[in-house]
C-alpha positions in Angstrom: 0.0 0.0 0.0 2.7 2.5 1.3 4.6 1.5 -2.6 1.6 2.3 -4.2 0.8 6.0 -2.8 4.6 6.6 -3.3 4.0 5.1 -6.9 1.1 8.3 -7.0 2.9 10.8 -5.8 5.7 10.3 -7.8 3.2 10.3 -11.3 1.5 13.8 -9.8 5.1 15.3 -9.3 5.9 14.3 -12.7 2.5 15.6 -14.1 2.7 18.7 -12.2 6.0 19.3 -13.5 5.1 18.7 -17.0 2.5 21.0 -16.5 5.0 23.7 -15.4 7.1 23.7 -17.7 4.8 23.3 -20.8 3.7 26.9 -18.9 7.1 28.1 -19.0 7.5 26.7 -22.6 4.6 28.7 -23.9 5.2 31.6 -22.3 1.5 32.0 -20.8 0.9 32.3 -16.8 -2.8 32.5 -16.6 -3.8 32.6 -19.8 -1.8 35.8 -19.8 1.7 37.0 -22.0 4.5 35.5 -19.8 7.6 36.9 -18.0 10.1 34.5 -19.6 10.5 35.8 -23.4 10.1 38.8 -23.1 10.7 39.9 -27.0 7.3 37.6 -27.3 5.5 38.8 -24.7 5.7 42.1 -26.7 5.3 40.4 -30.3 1.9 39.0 -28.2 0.5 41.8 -27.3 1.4 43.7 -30.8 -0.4 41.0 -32.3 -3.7 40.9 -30.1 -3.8 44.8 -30.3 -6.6 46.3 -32.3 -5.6 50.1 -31.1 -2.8 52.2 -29.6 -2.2 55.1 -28.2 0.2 56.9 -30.9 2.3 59.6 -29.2 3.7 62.5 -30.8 5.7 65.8 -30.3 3.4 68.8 -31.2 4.7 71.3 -33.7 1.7 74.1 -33.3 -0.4 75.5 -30.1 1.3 73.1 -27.6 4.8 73.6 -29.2 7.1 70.8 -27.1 4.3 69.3 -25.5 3.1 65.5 -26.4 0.1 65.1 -28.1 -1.3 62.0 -28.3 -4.0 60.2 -31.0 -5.9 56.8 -30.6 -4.8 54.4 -34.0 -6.7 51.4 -35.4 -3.4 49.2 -36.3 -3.1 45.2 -37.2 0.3 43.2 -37.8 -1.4 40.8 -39.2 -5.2 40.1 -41.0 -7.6 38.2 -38.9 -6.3 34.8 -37.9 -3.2 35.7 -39.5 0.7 35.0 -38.0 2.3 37.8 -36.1 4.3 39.8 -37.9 5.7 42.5 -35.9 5.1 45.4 -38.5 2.6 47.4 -36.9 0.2 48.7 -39.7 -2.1 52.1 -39.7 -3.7 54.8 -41.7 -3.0 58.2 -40.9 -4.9 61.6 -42.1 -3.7 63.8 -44.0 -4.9 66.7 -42.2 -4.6 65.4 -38.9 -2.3 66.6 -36.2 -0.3 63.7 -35.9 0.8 64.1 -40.0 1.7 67.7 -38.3 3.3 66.9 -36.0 5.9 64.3 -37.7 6.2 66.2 -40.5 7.9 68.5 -38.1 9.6 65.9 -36.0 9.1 62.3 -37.0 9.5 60.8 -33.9 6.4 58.5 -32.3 5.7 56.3 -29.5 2.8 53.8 -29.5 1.4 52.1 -26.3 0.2 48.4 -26.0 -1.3 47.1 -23.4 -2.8 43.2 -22.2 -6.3 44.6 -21.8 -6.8 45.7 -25.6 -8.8 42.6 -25.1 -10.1 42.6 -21.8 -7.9 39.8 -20.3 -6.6 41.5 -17.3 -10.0 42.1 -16.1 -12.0 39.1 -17.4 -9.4 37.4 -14.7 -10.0 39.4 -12.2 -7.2 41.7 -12.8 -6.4 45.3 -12.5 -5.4 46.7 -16.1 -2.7 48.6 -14.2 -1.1 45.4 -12.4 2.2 44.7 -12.7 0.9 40.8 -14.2 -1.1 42.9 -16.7 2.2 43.5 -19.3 2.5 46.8 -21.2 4.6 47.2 -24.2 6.2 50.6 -25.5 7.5 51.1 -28.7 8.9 54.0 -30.8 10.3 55.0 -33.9 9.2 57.0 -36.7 6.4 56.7 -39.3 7.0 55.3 -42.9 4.2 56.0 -45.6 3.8 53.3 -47.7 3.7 53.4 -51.6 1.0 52.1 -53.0 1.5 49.3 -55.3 4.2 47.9 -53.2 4.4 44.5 -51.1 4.5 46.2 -47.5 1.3 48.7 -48.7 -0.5 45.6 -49.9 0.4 43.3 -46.7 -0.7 46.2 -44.4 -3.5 47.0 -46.3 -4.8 43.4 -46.1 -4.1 43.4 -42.3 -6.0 46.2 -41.9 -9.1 46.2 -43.5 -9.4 42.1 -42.4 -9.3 44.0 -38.4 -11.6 46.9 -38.8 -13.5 46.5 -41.7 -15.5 49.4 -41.1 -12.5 51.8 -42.1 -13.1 51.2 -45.7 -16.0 54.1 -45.1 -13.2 56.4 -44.3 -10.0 56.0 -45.7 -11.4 56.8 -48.8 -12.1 60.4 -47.5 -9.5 63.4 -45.4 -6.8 62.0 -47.8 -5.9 59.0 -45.3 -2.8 57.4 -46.1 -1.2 53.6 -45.0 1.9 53.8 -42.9 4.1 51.3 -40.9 6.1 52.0 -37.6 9.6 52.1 -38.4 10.9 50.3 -35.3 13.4 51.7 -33.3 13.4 51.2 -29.5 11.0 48.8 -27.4 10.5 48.5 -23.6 8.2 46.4 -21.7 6.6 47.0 -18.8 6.0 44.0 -16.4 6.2 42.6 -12.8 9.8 42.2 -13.5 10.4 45.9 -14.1 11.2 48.0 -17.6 13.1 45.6 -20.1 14.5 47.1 -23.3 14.3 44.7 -25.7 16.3 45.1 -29.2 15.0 45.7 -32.3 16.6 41.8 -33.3 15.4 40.1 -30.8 11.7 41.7 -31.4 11.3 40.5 -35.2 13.5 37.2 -34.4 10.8 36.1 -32.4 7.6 33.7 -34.0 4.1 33.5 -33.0 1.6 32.1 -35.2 -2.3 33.1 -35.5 -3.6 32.1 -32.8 -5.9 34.8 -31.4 -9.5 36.0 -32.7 -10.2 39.6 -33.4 -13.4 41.1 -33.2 -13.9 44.6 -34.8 -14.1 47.3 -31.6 
C-alpha cells in the first residue's frame, strides 16, 4: 500500500512538472503573455492589439508638448501569423501628419487589456501581471503598389473593416512603424528589448479579433 501512494505521488510530481514547464515553454501564466521571453510577450501583445495610443511631439499650439491620437493598427489580417510590423492609416490633415512632419518621432502604447484579459481574470489593467509594451520609432508612408502597402493593407481592412468608409475620405494614407526602440513593462520591471530580438521572435495566428 505505502509503494503504491509513493508510486502516486511520484506520477502527480511528474505531471505537475510537466505541466510547469509546458507553462514556462509557452510563455503563458494565466492565460496571460509571460515573463520568460520577453521579446514575445511584446510580439503577443502587438499581435492581439486592435488600437494604440500613438504619441507625438506637437509642432503648433502646444509647441514641445506630447500630443497624443488613438490608431486602429493590425500586424497581421484576422487569424493571421504575427508579424511584428505594426500597420495604420493616418490623415492627412490630422495633427499627428503635423506633428511628424515637423519631427518624426512617435511612440505607441500596447497594453494586455486591448482585449479585456486583465479584467476578465479578475485583474487590474494597471497590475504589474497585466504587461504593457512601448515602442517607438518613426512613421513610414507606404507606396502604394508595393508588397508592404499591400500586406498592411490586407491586415488592416481584415481587423476593422468598417474603415473602408473612411479612408477613402481626409486623404488617409497607409503607414508602418519604423521600429526603433522597445521597452516592456511587467512585474519584473522595464526591459528594453532590441529591435533583433523583437522580429526574431515567431508567434503564429492564434488569437481571434473582433472589430471594436
Amino acid at each position: 500500500m505505502a509503494i503504491r501512494s509513493l508510486q502516486l505521488c511520484l506520477v502527480f510530481a511528474v505531471l505537475v512538472q510537466l505541466a510547469v514547464s509546458a507553462i514556462v515553454k509557452d510563455d503563458l501564466i494565466f492565460g496571460l503573455p509571460g515573463f520568460n521571453n520577453k521579446a514575445r510577450t511584446v510580439r503577443k501583445l502587438v499581435h492581439n492589439a486592435n488600437w494604440t495610443s500613438l504619441a507625438t511631439i506637437s509642432s503648433n499650439q502646444l509647441a514641445g508638448f506630447p500630443m497624443i491620437d488613438v490608431v486602429a493598427v493590425a500586424d497581421s489580417p484576422v487569424g493571421g501569423d504575427s508579424t511584428g510590423n505594426i500597420y495604420f492609416y493616418l490623415s492627412g490633415s490630422g495633427f499627428v501628419t503635423q506633428n511628424i512632419n515637423v519631427i518624426n518621432n512617435v511612440t505607441a502604447l500596447f497594453v494586455t487589456d486591448d482585449e479585456l484579459d486583465c479584467q476578465n481574470q479578475n485583474m487590474g489593467s494597471l497590475q504589474p501581471s497585466c504587461s504593457q509594451a512601448v515602442i517607438s520609432g518613426s512613421v513610414i508612408q507606404l507606396n502604394v503598389g508595393s508588397q508592404a502597402y499591400t500586406q498592411g493593407q490586407t491586415a488592416v481592412l481584415s481587423r476593422h473593416p468598417a474603415s473602408t468608409n473612411w479612408i477613402q475620405n481626409n486623404n488617409y494614407y497607409l503607414c508602418q512603424l519604423n521600429v526603433e526602440n522597445v521597452y516592456l513593462f511587467d512585474s519584473d520591471g522595464v526591459h528594453n528589448i532590441s529591435v533583433k530580438d523583437y522580429y526574431n521572435d515567431k508567434i503564429f495566428g492564434i488569437f481571434s479579433f473582433e472589430e471594436q
